[in-house]
C-alpha positions as CSV (number, residue, x, y, z in Angstrom):
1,X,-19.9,14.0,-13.9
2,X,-22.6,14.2,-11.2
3,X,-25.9,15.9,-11.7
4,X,-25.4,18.2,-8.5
5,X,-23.9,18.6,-4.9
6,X,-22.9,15.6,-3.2
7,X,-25.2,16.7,-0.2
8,X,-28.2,16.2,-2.5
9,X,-28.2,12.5,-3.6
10,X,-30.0,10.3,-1.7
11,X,-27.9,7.5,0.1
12,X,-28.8,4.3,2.4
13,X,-29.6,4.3,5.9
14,X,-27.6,2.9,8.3
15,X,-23.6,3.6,9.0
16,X,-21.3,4.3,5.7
17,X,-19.3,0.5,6.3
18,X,-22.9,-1.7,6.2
19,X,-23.5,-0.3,3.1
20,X,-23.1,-1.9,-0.2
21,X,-20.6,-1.1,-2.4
22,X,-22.6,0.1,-5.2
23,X,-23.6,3.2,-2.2
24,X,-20.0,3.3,-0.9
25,X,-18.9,4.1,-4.6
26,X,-21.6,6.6,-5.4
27,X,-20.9,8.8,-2.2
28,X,-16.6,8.7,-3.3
29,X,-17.3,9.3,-7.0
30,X,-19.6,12.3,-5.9
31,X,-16.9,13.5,-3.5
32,X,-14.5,13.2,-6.1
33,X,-16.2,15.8,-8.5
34,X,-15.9,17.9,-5.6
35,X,-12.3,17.6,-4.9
36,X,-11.6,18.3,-8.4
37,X,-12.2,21.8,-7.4
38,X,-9.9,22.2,-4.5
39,X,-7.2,22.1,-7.1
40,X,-9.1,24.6,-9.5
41,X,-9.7,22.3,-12.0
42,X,-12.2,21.8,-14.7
43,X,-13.3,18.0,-15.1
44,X,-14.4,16.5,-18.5
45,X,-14.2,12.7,-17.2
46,X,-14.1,11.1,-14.0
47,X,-13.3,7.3,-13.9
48,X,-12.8,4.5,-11.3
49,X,-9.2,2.9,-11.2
50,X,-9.5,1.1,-7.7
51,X,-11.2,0.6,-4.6
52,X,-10.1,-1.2,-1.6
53,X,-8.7,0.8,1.2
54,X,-8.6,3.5,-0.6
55,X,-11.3,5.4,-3.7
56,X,-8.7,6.1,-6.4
57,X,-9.9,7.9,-9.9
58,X,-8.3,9.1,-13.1
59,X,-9.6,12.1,-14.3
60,X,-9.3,14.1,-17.3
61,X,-9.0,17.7,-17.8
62,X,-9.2,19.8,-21.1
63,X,-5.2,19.2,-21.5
64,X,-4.1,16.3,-18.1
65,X,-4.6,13.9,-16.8
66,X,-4.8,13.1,-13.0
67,X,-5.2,10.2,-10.5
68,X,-7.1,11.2,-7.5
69,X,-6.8,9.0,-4.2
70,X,-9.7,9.6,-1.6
71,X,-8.9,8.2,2.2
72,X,-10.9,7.9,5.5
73,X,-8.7,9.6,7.9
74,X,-9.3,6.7,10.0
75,X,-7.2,4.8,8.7
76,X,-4.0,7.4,8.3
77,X,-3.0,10.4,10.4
78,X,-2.3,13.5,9.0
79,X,1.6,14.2,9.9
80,X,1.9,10.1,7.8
81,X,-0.1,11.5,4.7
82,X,2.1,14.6,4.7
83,X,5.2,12.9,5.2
84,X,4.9,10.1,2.4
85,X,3.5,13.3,0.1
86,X,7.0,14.6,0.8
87,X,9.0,11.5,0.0
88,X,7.6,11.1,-2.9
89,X,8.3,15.0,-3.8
90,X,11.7,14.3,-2.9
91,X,11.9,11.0,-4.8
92,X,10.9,13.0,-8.0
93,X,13.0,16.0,-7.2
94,X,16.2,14.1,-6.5
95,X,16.7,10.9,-8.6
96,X,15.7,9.4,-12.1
97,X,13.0,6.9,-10.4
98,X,9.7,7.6,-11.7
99,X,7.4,7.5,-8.6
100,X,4.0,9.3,-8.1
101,X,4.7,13.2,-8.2
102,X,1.8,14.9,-5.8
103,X,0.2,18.1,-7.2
104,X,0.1,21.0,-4.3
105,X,-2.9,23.0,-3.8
106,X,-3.9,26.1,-1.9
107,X,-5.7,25.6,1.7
108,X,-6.0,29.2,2.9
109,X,-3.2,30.7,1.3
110,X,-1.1,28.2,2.0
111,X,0.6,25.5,-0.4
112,X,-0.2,21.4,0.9
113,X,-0.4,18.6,-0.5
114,X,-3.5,17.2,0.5
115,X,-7.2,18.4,0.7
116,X,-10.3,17.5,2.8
117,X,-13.4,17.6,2.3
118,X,-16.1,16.9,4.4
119,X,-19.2,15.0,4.2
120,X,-21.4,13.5,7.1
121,X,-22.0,10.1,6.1
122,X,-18.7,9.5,6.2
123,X,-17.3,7.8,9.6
124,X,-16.3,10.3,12.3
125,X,-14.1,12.8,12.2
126,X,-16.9,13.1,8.5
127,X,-14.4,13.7,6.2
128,X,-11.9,12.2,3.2
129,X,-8.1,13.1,2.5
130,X,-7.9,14.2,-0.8
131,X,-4.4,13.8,-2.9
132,X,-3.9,14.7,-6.8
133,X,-1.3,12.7,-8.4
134,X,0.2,13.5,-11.7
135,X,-0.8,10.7,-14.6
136,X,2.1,7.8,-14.9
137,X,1.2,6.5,-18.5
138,X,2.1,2.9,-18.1
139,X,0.5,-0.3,-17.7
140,X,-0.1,-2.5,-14.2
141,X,0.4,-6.5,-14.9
142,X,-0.9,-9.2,-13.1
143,X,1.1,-11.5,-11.1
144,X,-0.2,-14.3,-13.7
145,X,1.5,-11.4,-16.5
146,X,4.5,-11.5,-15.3
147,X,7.7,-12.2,-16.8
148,X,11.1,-12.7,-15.1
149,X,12.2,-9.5,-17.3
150,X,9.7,-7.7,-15.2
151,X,10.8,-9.1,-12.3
152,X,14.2,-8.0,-12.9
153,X,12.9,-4.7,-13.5
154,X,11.2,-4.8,-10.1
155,X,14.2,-5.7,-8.0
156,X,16.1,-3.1,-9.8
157,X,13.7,-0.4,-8.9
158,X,14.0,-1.2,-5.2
159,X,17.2,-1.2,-5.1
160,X,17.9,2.0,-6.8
161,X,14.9,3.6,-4.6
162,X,17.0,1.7,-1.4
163,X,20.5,3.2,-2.7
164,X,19.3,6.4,-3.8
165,X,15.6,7.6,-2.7
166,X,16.9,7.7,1.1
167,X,17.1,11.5,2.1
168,X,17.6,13.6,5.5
169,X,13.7,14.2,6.5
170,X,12.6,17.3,7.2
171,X,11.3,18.5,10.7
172,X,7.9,16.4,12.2
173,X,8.5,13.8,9.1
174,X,6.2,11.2,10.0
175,X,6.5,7.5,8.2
176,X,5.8,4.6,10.0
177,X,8.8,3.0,11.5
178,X,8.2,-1.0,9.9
179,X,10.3,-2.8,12.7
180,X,7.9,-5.4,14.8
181,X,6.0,-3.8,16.8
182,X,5.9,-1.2,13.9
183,X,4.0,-4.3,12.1
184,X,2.4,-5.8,14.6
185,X,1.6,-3.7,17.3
186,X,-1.6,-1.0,18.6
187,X,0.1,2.0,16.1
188,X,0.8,-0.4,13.2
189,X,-0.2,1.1,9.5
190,X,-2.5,-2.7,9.4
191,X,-4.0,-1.9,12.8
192,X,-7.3,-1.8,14.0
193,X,-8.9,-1.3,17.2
194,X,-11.8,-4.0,17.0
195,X,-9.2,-6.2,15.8
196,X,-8.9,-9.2,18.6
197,X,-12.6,-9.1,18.7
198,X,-13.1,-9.9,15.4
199,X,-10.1,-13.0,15.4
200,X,-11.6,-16.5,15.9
201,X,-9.7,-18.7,18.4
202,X,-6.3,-19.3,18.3
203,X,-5.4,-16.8,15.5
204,X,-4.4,-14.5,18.0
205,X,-1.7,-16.3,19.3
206,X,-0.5,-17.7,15.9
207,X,-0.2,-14.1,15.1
208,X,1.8,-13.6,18.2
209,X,4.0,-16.1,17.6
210,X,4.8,-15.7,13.7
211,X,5.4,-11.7,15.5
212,X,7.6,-13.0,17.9
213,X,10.1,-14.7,15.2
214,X,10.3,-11.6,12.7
215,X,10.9,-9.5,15.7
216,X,14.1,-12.5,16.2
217,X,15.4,-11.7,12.5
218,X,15.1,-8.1,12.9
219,X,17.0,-8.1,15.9
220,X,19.7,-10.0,14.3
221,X,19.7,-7.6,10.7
222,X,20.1,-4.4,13.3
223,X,23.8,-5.5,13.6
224,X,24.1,-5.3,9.5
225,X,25.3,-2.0,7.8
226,X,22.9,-0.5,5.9
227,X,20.0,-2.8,6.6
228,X,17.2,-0.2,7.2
229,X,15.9,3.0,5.7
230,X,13.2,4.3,3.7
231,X,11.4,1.6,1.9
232,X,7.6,1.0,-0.3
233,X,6.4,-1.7,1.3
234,X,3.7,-2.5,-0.7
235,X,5.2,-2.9,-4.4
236,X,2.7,-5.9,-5.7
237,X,2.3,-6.5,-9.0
238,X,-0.7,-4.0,-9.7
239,X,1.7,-1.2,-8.2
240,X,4.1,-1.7,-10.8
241,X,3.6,0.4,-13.7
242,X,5.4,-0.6,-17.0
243,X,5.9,0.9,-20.6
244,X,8.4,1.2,-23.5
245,X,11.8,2.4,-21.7
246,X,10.4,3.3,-18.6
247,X,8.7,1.7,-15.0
248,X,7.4,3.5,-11.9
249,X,6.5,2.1,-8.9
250,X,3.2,3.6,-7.5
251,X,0.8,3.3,-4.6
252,X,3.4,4.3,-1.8
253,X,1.3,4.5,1.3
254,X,2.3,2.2,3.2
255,X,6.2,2.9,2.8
256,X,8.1,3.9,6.2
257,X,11.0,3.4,7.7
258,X,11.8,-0.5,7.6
259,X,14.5,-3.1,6.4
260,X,15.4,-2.7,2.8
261,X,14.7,-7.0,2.6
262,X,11.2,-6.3,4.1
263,X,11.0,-4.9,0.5
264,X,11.1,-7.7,-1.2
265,X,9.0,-9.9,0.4
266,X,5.4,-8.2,-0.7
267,X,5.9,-9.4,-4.2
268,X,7.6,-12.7,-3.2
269,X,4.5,-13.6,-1.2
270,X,1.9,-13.0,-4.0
271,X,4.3,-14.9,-6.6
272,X,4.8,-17.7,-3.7
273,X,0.8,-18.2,-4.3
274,X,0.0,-17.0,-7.5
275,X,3.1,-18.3,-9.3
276,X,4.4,-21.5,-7.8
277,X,4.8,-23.3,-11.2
278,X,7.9,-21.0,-11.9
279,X,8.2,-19.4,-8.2
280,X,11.8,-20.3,-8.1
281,X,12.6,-18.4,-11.8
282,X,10.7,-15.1,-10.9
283,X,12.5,-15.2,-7.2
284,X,16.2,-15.4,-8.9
285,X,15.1,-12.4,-11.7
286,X,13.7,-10.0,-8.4
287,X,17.0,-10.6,-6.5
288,X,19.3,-10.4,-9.7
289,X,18.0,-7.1,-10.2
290,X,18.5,-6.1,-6.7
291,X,21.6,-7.0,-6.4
292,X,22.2,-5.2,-10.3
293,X,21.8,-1.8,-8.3
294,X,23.3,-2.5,-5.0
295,X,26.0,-4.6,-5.3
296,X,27.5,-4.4,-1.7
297,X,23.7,-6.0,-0.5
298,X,23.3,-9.1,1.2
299,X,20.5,-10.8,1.0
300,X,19.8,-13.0,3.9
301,X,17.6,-16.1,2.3
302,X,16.7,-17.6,6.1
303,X,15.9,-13.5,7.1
304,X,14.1,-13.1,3.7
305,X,11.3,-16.0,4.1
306,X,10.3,-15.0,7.1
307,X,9.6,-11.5,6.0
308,X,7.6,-13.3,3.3
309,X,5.7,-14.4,6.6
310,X,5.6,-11.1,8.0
311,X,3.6,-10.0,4.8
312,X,1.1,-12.6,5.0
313,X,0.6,-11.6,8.5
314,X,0.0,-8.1,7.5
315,X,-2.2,-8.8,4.7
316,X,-4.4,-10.4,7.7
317,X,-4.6,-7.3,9.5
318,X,-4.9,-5.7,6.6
319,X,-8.5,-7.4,5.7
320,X,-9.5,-7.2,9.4
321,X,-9.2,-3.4,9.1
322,X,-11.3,-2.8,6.1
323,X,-13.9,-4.3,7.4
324,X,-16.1,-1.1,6.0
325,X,-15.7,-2.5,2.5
326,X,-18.3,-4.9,1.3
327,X,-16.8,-7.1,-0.8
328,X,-13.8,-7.5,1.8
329,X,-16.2,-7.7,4.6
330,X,-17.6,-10.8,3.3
331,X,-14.3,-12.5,2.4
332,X,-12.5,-11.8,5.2
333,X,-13.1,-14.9,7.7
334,X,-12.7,-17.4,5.7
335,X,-9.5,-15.9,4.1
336,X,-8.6,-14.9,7.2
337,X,-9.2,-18.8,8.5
338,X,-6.9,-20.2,5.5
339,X,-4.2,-17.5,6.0
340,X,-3.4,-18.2,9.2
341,X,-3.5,-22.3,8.9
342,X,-0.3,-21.5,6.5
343,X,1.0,-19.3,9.2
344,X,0.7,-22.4,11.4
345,X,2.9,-24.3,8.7
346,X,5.2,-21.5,8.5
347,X,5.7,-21.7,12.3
348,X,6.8,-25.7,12.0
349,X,8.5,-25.8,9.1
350,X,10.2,-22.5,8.2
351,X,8.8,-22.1,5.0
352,X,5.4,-20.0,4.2
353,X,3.7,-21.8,1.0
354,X,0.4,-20.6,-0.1
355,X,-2.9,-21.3,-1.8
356,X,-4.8,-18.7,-0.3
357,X,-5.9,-16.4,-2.8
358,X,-4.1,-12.8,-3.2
359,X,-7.3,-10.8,-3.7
């Protein structure tokens, strides 16, 4: 708990992204106890679960448990908050999947699912979004952890959320469409706009170029039937919650529109670096399970590895848009530098094969 208002703690000079993260995480966790009482709640405990592009907390009540996500609204729009607050309603309402269920509040009178709260240290426009999840009790494995059972498990999930999560949107539904210049270009989820200044030479036009060949296999997967819909887009190992008889997928804000093999490829890339002993293994259990729940799928191995490329392209844009964050901001060049060597391979030989670390 804090010992008072958020306004009254003393914080750094300077602009909210040159400070340390010690005062970055003292200024969310405050801001946290204070969103706890958008929602009416009383708070007992307040804990940190992650912070990287987003603040995210668990916090306990005298009978729930939550998980609170805290975002800089420059990063997201409003209309894309609501709308992936609305898939995910709809996942819960409609199918078995077990996905993040967001908990409304009142603004007003009126029901939403999101909160802001303001506070001026915070990069213009001075506020955070403010969503309330409902507790998944599960457990998040490394990509060291592991197992091709899991993977299995994984593939299956995405291809039941791909056959049976995809739903007629309601009116102003805003996802981000995940085709190439969705990716890649000035409106891109991973965009910035002080991104080519911070590039060093010649990324920019590796970038271009590994852009220019997904943008070739996406062209040719727009003749296939049932190639694009709704997907995650972001379903890494830490986003993959697992427990006796049950597994959620979590963390869905960067799904959109996008091609259901695009889906794939997030946890392929991180097992491409992290697990290349057994790479091969884990690859065959993710597809299996795929396949298991949509039989009629094709997956397109040539298409596939260079949305595995695509990925590692994003994660670079990624890291060059959370800058803000300390321990990011001081990574970020030289991962950035070794990221886009392998791009370079990737370009000659067709195959993306990492050692840069996942982070």
């Amino acid at each position: 708990m804090k010992d008072g208002p958020a306004n009254s703690r003393a914080y750094p000079p300077g602009d909210f992204g040159e400070w340390d993260l010690d005062a970055q995480k003292a200024l969310y966790a405050d801001l946290a106890a204070d969103a706890v009482c958008a929602w009416g709640l009383t708070l007992e405990a307040l804990n940190w679960l992650s912070y990287s592009s987003n603040a995210v907390f668990t916090l306990q009540t005298s009978d729930a448990r939550f998980v609170l996500r805290l975002s800089l609204p420059g990063r997201i729009k409003a209309s894309r908050l609501r709308s992936e607050l609305e898939w995910l309603r709809a996942i819960r309402q409609r199918t078995d999947l077990l996905a993040p269920g967001p908990v409304p509040v009142s603004v007003k009178g009126k029901e939403r699912l999101y909160a802001t709260l303001p506070h001026e240290l915070f990069p213009p426009p001075h506020y955070v979004y403010c969503v309330l999840f409902e507790y998944i009790n599960g457990r998040s494995k490394s990509a060291d952890e592991l197992t091709a059972a899991d993977c299995r498990r994984i593939g299956r999930y995405l291809g039941r959320l791909h056959q049976k999560a995809q739903f007629g949107p309601p009116a102003a539904f805003d996802r981000p469409r995940l085709d190439q210049p969705g990716l890649f270009g000035a409106e891109s989820p991973y965009g910035s706009a002080d991104e080519s200044c911070a590039l060093e030479a010649g990324q920019g036009e590796v970038f271009s170029h590994v852009a220019q060949r997904v943008g070739q296999v996406m062209a040719r997967l727009d003749g296939e039937r049932d190639s694009f819909g709704l997907i995650h887009a972001d379903l890494l190992a830490k986003n993959a919650l697992f427990g006796k008889n049950m597994f959620a997928a979590v963390d869905f804000e960067f799904s959109g529109w996008g091609y259901f093999l695009y889906d794939l490829a997030p946890l392929l890339w991180q097992l491409r670096g992290d697990r290349s002993a057994d790479y091969d293994q884990l690859e065959g259990a993710l597809l299996d399970g795929y396949l298991s729940a949509r039989l009629a799928a094709n997956v397109d191995r040539e298409a596939l590895e260079v949305f595995i490329a695509a990925r590692q392209l994003a994660s670079c844009r990624w890291l060059l848009q959370n800058l803000h964050h300390p321990q990011l901001r001081d990574a970020a060049p030289a991962l950035i530098r070794q990221r886009t060597a392998e791009l370079e391979q990737f370009l000659c030989s067709g195959v993306l094969r990492r050692s840069s670390p996942t982070l």
